[in-house]
LORO-656032 format. One record per residue (C-alpha): z, x, y; residue number from 1. Coordinates in Angstrom, 3 decimals, decimal comma. Layout:
         Z         X         Y    n
         Z         X         Y  NUM
...
This chain:
         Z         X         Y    n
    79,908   111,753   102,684    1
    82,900   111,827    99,946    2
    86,221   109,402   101,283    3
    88,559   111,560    99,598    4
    92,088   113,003   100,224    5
    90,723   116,441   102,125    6
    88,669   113,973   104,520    7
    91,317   111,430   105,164    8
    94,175   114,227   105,751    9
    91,279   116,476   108,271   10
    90,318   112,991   109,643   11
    93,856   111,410   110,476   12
    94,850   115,043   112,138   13
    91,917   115,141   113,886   14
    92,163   111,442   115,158   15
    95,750   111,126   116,543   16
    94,596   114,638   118,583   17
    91,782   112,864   120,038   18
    94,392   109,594   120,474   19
    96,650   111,960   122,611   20
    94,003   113,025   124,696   21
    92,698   109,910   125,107   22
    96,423   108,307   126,310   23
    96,473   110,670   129,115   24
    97,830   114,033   128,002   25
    95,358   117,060   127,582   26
    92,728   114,940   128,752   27
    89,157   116,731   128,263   28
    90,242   117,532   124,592   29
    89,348   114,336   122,596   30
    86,191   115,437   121,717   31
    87,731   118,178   119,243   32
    87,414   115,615   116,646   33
    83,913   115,361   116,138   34
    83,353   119,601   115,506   35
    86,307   119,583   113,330   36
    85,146   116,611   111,717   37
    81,447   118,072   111,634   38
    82,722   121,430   109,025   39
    83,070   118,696   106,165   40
    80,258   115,983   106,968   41
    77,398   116,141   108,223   42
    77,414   116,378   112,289   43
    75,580   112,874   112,767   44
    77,958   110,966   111,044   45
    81,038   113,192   112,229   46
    79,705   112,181   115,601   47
    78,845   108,594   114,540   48
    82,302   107,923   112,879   49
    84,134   109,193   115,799   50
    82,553   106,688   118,419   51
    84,031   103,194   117,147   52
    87,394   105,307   116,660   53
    86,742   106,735   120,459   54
    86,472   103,072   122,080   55
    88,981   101,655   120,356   56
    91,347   104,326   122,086   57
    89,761   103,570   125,362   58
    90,297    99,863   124,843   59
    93,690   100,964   123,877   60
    94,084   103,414   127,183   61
    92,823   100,206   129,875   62
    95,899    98,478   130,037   63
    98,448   100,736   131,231   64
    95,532   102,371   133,546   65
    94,165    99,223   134,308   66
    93,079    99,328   138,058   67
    94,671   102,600   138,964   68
    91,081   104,310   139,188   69
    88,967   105,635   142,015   70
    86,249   102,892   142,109   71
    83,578   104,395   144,191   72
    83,507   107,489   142,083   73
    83,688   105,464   138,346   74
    80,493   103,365   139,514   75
    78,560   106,378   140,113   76
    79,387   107,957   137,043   77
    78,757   105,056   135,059   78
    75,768   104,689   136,593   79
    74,716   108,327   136,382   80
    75,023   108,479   132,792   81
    72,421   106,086   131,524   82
    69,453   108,586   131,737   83
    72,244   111,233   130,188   84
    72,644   109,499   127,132   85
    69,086   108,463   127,220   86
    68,398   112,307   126,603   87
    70,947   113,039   123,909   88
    69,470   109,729   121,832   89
    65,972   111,931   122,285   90
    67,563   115,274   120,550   91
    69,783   113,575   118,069   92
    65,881   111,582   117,261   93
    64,274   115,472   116,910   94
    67,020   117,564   115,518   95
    67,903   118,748   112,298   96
    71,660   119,156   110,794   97
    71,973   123,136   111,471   98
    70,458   122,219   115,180   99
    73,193   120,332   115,354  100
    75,702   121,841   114,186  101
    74,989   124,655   116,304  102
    74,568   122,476   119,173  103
    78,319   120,996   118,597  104
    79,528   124,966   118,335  105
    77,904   126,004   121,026  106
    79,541   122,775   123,160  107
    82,591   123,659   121,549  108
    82,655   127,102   122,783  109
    81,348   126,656   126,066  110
    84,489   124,088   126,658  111
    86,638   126,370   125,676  112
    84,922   129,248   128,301  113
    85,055   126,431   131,298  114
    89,085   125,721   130,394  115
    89,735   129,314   130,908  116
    87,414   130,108   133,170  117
    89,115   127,583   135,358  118
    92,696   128,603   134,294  119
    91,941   132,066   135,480  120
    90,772   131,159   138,762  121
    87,450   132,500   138,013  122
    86,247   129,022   138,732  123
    87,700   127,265   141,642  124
    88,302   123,751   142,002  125
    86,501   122,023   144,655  126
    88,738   121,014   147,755  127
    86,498   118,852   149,477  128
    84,131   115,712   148,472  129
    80,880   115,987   146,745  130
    78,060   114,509   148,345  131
    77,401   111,220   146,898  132
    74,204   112,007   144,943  133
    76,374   114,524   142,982  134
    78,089   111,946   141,448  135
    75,353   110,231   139,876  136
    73,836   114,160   138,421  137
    77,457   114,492   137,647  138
    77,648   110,730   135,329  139
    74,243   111,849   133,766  140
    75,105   115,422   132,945  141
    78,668   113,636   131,201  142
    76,209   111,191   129,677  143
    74,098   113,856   127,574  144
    77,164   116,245   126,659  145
    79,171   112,887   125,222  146
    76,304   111,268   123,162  147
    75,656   114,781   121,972  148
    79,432   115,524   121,110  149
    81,658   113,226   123,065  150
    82,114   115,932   125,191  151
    82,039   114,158   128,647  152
    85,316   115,631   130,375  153
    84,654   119,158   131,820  154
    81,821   117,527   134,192  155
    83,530   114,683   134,995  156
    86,593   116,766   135,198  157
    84,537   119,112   138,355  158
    83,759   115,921   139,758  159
    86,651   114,058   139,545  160
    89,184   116,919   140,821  161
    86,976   117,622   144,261  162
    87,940   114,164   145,409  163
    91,379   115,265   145,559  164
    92,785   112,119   143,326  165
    96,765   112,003   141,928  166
    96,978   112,877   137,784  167
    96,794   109,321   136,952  168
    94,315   108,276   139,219  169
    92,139   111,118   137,544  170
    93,142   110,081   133,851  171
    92,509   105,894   134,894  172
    88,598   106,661   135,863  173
    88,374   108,773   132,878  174
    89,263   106,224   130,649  175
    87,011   103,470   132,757  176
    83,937   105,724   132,692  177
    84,015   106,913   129,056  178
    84,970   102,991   128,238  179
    81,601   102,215   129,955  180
    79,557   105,363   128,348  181
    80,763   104,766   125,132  182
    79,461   101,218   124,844  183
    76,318   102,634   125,884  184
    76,263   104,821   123,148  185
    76,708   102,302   120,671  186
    73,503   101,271   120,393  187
    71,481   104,350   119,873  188
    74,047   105,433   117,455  189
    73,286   102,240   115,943  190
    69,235   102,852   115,977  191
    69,233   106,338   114,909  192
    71,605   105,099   112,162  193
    74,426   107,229   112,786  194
    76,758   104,278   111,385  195
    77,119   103,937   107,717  196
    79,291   101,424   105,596  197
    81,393   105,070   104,835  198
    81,575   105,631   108,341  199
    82,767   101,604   109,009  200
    84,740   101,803   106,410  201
    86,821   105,195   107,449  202
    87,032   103,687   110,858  203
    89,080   100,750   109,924  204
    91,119   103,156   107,839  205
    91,865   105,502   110,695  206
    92,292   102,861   113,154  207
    96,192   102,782   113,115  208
    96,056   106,313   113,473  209
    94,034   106,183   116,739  210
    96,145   103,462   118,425  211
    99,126   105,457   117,422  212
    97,649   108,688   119,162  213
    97,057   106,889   122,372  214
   100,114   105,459   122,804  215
   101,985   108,834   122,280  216
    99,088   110,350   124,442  217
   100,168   107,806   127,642  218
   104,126   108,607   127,229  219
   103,153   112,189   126,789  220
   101,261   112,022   130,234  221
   104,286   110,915   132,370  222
   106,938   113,467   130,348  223
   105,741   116,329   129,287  224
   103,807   119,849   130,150  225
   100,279   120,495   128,508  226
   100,137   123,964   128,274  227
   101,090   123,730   124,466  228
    98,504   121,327   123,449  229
    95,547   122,761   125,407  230
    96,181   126,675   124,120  231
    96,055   124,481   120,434  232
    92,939   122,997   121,304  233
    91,302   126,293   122,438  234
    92,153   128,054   119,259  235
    90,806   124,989   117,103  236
    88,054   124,688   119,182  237
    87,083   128,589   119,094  238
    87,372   128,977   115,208  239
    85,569   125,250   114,987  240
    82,794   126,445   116,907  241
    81,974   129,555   115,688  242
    81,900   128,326   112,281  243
    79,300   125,663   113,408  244
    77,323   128,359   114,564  245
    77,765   130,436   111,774  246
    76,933   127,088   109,147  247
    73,934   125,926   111,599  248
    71,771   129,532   111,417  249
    73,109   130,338   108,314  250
């Protein structure tokens, strides 16, 4: 892992996008960091750098949702994704780089399917409450896919939109239950040794840049349309993904 320009100019970009997500505004999207991240490091420690970055935004994201969440649900999906993130500590453990990589392209890809998917009406939004157990399947399921690639939102997302809950209710327990499964993650990370002092030390670089991102993310959230910013993150997302893919088998 080289701390040059190329890395520092893909990493900042890459960071404030995640930031904005993160504040509120295309919310689903922060994990586009770690794939795009992943084409010039290795996937681990794309993933790995991203996650002290990724709870410093969510830190940064409590105060102005402080409160404003939907309790009942955040405590089941907090609670749901302990065995989740049990099971992506067991495959990062087993897998190889190119599994990886092909993992975070095939995530990647599949996000991209659900957004449009939904956008199209091919898949409808729930009107009406989930049973309570789904919750908990729900908080696991968000569990594996963020340890894997911090790509948590689409099943919280499904959850979180059949309880019928206002846009900032819906971003608040976002940023409570990724708060929570992120400081879960922390310590497998940690074990598997997914931190380096590189990885530390481009954290505290791109810190600034994360805070900044958030706080444009939460003004962005009360002011502005998304359309923009989600068709961006599709197109990254697509090329990112296939080129995972592509690197992984290749």
């Amino acid at each position: 892992m080289t701390l040059d320009l190329t890395f520092f100019l893909l990493a900042s970009v890459a960071v404030f996008y995640a930031g904005i997500s993160k504040g509120g505004f295309g919310s689903g999207a922060a994990f586009a960091a770690a794939p795009l991240m992943a084409l010039i490091i290795e996937p681990e420690y794309a993933v790995g750098l991203m996650l002290p970055l990724l709870m410093m935004m969510d830190v940064t994201a409590l105060k102005p949702y402080w409160g404003k969440w939907d309790g009942p649900s955040a405590k089941k999906l907090i609670l749901g994704s302990l065995p989740g993130v049990a099971l992506g500590a067991l495959l990062f453990r087993y897998a190889n780089a190119d599994a990886l990589r092909v993992v975070l392209g095939l995530v990647s890809l599949a996000f991209v399917g659900f957004q449009i998917a939904r956008g199209r009406g091919w898949i409808k939004d729930r009107t009406t409450a989930f049973a309570p157990w789904v919750g908990y399947v729900t908080g696991s399921c968000a569990g594996f896919t963020s340890y894997i690639s911090h790509a948590g939102g689409p099943p919280v997302a499904i959850y979180m939109l059949a309880q019928n809950v206002g846009k900032t209710t819906y971003q608040a327990t976002s940023v409570i239950v990724f708060w929570a499964i992120n400081a879960f993650k922390a310590v497998p990370y940690a074990f598997l040794g997914m931190f380096t002092m590189e990885t530390l030390l481009a954290d505290l670089i791109l810190a600034p840049v994360a805070v900044a991102g958030v706080l444009v993310g939460v003004k962005a959230h009360h002011l502005l349309p998304e359309r923009i910013f989600f068709n961006i993150t599709y197109v990254l997302l697509t090329c990112t993904g296939a080129k995972l893919i592509y690197d992984g088998l290749v």
